[in-house]
N, C-alpha and C positions, 0 to 999 in steps of 0.2 A: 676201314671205316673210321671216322672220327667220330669222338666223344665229348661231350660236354666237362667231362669231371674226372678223363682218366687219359692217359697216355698209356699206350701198349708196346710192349718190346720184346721180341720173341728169338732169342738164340740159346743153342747149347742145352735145347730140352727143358729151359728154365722161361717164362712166361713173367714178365718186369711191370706191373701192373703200378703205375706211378698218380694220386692223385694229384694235381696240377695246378685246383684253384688257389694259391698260395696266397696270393693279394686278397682274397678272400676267405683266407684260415680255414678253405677248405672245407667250411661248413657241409652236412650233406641237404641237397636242394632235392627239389621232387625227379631231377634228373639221375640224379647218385642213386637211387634207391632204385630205377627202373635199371640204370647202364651195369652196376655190377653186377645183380646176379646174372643179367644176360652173357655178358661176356665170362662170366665163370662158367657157366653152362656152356656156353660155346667151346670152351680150349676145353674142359672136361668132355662133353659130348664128341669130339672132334679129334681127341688124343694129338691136340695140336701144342703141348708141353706135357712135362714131366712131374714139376711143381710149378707152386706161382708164390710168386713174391710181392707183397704190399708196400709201396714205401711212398714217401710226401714230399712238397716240396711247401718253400715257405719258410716262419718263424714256428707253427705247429703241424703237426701229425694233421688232427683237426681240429675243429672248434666245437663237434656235434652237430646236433642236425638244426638245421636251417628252419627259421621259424617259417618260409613259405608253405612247408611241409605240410603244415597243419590247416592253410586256405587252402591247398588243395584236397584236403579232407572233406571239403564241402559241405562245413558248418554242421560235423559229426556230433561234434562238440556242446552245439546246443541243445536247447530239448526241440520242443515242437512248431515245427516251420510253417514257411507259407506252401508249402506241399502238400500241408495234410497230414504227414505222417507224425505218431505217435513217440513222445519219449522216447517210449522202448524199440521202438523200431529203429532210431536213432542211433541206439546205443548199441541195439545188437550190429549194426552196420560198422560202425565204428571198432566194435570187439574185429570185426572182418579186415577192417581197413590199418588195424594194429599185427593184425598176423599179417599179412601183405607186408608188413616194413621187417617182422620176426624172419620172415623168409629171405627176405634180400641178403641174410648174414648166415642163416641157416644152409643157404647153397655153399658156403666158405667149408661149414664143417660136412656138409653129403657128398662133397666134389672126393674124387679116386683119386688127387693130389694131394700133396703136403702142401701146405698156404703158411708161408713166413711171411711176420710184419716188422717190418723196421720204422720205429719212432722216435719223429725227434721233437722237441718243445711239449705244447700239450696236447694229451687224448683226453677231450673232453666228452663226459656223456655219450651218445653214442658210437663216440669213439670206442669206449671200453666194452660197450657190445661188439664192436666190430674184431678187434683183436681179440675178444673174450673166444671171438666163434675156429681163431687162426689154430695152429699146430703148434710154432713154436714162433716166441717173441724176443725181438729184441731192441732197445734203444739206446739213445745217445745221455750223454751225462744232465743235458738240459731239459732233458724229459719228466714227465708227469704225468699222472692219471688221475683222474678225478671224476668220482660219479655225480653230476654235479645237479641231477636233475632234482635232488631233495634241495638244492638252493632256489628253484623255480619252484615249491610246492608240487613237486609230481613224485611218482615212483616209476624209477626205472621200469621198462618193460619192453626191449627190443631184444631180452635176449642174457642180461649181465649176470641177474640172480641165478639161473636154471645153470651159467656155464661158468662163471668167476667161484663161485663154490668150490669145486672140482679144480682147480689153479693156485689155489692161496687159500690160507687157515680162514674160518671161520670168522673169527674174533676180527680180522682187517680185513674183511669183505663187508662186514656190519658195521665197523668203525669209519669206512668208506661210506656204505649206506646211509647211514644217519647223519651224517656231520656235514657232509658235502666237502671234507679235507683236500688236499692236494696229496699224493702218495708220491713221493721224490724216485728217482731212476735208480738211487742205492737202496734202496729201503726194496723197492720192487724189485729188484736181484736179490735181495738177501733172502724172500721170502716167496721168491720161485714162481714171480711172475712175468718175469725178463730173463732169459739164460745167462746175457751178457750186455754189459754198462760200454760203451764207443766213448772217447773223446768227440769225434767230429761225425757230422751227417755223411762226408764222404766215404771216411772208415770206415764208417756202421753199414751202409748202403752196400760198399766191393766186398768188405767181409758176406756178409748175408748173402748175398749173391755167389759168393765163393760156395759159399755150406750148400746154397743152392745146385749146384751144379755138381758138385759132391754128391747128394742124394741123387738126383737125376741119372749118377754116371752107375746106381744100381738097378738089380732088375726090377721093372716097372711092374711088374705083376707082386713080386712079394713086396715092396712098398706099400701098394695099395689094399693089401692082405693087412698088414701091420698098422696101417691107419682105420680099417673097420674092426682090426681086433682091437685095437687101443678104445676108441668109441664105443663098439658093443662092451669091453669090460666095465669101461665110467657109467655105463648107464644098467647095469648088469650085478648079478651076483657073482661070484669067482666060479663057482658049479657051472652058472649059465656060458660064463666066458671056456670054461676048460671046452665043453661040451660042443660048443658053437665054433671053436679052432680046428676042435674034431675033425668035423665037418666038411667046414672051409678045404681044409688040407687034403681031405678024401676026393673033393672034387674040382679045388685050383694047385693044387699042385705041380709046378712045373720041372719036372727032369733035366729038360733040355738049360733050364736056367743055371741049374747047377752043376751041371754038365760042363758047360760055358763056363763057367765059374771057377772051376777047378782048374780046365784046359791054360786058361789066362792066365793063373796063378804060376803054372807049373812052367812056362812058356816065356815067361814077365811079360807078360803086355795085356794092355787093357781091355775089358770084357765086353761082350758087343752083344745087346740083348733085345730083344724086341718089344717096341711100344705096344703098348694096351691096344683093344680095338676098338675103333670109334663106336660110338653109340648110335640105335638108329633113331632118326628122329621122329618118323611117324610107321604107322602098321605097314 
């Protein structure tokens, strides 16, 4: 199937999810917000990868979102139309039409995959919701982050405050916040928002894709254990989190994974595990 805003590449259990508008920085248009989370829900629903990888093409990452975005909001924005309806009716429509764009990045963090982002140039504004929603990030030396929506008079709201918290200190999520700054690609490694700084868009791309395929080549059940205990703890108290692994473990635990696991070891050769099972889509 083709996309308007993505290129798809699917080898080796790893899932190559490229956006493409480059000559157009990529911005997100009212297409981007419908195409990812479908196609994230798809390889997830589908257990048609193992993880997924985010990466761009172009001079940036993105440019954020696309001011078309907001006509098709269908003049949310204002108060009372030729409709009839009321301010508030407006508005509460709108609160609706702002979760609708929260979800499109929200499927990033619910999907049973790791979702790595690799950036290069700038993540602007909704960019930084978007990676805010990933696993583990990382970009190139010419990289940037910038929440840049307090330079249009707005606040962030797709997503950056609830998850850039939980990623990077207090003090430069806030100094990000207010100022509309640039945060440069070393400064964002030092402070544990990038794992790792690339020279070049290529390196950065074959590397991530390497680690990608690395995670993939474990068992897909305890990954996917490890990415809802990781998320139930961030959003959890440490009791809740002990509590909730309990659990987990009482009733996914897989023998046969570790089984495999040891055999391979003992054997040298590499471990053969079996994917998740697809999800069903309706009753």
């Amino acid at each position: 199937m083709t996309h308007t805003c993505f290129d798809i590449d699917i080898r080796q259990g790893v899932a190559h999810l490229v956006l493409k508008r480059g000559d157009a920085l990529n911005t997100m248009t009212p297409a981007f917000w419908r195409e990812l989370p479908e196609i994230v829900r798809e390889i997830d629903a589908g257990a048609k990868a193992r993880v997924i990888v985010i990466s761009s093409t172009g001079k940036h990452f993105t440019a954020g979102m696309d001011l078309s975005v907001f006509g098709s909001s269908e003049g949310l924005l204002t108060g009372e139309g030729a409709d009839g309806q009321s301010a508030g009716q407006k508005r509460e429509a709108f609160r609706r039409f702002v979760g609708v764009l929260q979800d499109s990045f929200t499927a990033l963090d619910d999907a049973r995959l790791p979702v790595l982002a690799a950036v290069q140039g700038g993540c602007i504004g909704a960019g930084v919701d978007l990676i805010s929603a990933t696993d583990i990030r990382y970009c190139t030396a010419d990289a940037f982050f910038c929440i840049h929506e307090i330079n249009l008079g707005m606040t962030a709201d797709v997503g950056t405050f609830p998850r850039l918290s939980h990623l990077i200190p207090q003090g430069w999520v806030r100094e990000m916040a207010y100022t509309g700054r640039r945060l440069p690609a070393a400064k964002a490694k030092e402070i544990g928002l990038v794992n790792e700084v690339f020279e070049t868009h290529d390196e950065m791309v074959g590397q991530v894709l390497a680690t990608a395929r690395e995670i993939a080549a474990k068992a897909p059940l305890a990954v996917t254990g490890s990415k809802v205990m990781l998320n139930y703890a961030r959003d959890h108290s440490i009791a809740d989190g002990l509590d909730y692994i309990a659990t987990w473990q009482a009733g996914m635990f897989q023998s046969a994974d570790v089984v495999e696991s040891v055999a391979a070891q003992g054997e040298k050769r590499t471990p053969t595990y079996r994917d998740l099972q697809g999800m069903r889509k309706t009753l």
